[in-house]
C-alpha positions as a Markdown table, in Angstrom:
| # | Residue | x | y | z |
|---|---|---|---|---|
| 1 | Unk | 0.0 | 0.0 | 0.0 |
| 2 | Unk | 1.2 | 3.6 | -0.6 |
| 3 | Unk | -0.2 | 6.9 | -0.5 |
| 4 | Unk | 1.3 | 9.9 | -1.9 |
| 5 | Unk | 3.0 | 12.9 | 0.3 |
| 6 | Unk | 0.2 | 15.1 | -1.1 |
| 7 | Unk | -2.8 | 13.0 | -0.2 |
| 8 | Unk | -1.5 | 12.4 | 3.9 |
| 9 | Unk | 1.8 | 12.8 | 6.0 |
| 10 | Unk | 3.4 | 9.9 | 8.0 |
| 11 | Unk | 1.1 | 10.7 | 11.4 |
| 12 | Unk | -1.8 | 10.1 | 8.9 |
| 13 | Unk | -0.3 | 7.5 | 7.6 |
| 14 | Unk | 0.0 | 5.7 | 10.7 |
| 15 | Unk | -3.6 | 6.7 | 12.3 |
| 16 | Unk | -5.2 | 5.1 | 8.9 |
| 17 | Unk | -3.1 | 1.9 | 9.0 |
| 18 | Unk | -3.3 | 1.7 | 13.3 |
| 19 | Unk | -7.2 | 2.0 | 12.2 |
| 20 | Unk | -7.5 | -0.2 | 9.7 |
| 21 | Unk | -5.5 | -3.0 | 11.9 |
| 22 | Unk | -8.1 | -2.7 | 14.9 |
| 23 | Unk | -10.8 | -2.9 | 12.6 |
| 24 | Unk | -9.4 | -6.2 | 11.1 |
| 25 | Unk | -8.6 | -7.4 | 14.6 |
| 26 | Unk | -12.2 | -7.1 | 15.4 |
| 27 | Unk | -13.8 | -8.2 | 12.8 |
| 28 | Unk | -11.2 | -11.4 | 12.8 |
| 29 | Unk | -11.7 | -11.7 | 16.6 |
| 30 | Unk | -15.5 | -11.1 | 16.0 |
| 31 | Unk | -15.5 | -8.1 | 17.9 |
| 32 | Unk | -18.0 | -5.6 | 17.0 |
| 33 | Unk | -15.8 | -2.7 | 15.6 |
| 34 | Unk | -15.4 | 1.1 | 17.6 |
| 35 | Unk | -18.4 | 3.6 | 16.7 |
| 36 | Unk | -17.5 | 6.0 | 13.6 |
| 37 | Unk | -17.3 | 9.8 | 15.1 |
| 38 | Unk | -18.9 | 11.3 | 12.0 |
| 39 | Unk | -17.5 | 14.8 | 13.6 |
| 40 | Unk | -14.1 | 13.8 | 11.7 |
| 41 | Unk | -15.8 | 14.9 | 8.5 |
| 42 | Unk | -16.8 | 18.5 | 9.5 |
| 43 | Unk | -15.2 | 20.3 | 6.6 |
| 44 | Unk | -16.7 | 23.7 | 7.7 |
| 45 | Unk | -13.4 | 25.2 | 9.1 |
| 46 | Unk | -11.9 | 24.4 | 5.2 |
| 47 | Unk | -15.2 | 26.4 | 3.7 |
| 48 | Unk | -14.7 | 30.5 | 3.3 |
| 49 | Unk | -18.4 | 31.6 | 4.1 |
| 50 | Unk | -17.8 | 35.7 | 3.8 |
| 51 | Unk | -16.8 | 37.4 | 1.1 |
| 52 | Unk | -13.4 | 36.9 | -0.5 |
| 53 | Unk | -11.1 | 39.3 | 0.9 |
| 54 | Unk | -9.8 | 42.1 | -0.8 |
| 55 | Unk | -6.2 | 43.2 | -2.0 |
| 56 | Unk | -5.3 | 45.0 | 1.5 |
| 57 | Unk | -6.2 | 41.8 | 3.5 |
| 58 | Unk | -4.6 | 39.8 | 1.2 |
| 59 | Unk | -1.2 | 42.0 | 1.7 |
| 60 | Unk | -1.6 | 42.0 | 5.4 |
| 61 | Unk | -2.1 | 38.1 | 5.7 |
| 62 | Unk | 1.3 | 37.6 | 3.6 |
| 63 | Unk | 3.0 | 39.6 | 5.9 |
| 64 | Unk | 1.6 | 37.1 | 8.8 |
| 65 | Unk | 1.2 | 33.9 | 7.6 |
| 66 | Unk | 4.8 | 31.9 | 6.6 |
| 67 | Unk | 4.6 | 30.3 | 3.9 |
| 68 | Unk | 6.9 | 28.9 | 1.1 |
| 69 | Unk | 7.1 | 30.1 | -2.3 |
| 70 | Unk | 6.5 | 27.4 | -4.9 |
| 71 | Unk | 9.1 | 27.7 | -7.6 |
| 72 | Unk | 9.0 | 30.4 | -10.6 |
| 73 | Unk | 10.3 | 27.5 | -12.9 |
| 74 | Unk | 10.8 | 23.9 | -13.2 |
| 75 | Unk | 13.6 | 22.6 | -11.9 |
| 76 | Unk | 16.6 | 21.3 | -13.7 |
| 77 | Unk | 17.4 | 17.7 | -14.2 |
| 78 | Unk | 19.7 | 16.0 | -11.9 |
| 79 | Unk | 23.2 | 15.9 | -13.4 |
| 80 | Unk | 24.5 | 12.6 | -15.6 |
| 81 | Unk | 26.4 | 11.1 | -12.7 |
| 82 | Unk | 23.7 | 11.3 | -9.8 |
| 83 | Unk | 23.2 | 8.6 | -7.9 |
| 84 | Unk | 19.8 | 7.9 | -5.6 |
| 85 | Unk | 20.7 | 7.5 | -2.1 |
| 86 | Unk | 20.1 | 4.6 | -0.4 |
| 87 | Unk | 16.5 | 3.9 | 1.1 |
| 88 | Unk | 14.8 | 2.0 | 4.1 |
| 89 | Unk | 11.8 | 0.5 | 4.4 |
| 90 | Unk | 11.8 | 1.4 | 8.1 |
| 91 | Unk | 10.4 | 4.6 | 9.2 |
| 92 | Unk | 11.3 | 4.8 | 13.5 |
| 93 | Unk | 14.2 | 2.2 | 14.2 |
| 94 | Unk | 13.0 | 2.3 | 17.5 |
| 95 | Unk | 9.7 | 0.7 | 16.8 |
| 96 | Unk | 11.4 | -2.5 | 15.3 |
| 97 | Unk | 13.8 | -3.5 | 18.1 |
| 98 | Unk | 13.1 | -6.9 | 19.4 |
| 99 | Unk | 10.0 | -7.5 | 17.3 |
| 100 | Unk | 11.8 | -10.4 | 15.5 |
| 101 | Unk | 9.9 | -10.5 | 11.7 |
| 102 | Unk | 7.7 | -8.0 | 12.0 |
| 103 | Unk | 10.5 | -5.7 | 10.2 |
| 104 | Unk | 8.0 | -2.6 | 9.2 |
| 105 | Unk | 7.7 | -0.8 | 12.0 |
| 106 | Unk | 4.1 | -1.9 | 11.9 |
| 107 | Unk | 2.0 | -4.5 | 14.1 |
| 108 | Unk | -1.2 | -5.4 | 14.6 |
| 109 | Unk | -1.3 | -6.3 | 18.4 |
């Protein structure tokens, strides 16, 4: 399973997969699974209900609000010679001490 950077960051990551392991745990162990809390889906602090501000407002909030500028351009290719660095499949070493084959850094308990 993967999900992209833009759709969720590793704390979402791991609060959809810690999820979706106590739901199968239940549902394997019978276990009629935790209530849904519907209040998850409130979207209401995403929706702009005024009017859209105007071009003073929208100066003062870039002075306030950090941010990071996206690029003016696309950037350049890596050179010929790069070479990827080398990857793990293990996000928190600390999570997979003493946890024999479960090498992930996940578990269902």
């Amino acid at each position: 399973m993967g999900l992209h950077h833009l759709a969720t960051d590793v704390s979402g990551l791991d609060g959809f997969v810690q999820r979706w392991a106590t739901n199968a745990r239940n549902l394997a162990a019978g276990v009629s699974l935790e209530p849904f809390d519907n209040t998850i889906l409130d979207r209401s602090q995403l929706t702009h209900s005024g009017r859209p501000p105007n071009a003073e407002r929208m100066a003062e909030l870039d002075r306030q609000v950090r941010y990071i500028k996206l690029l003016d351009a696309a950037p350049q290719p890596p050179l010929a010679d790069f070479k990827m660095p080398a990857t793990s499949e293990v996000l928190f070493a600390s999570q997979v001490q003493d946890r024999g084959s479960q090498s992930h850094g996940f578990s269902v308990i």
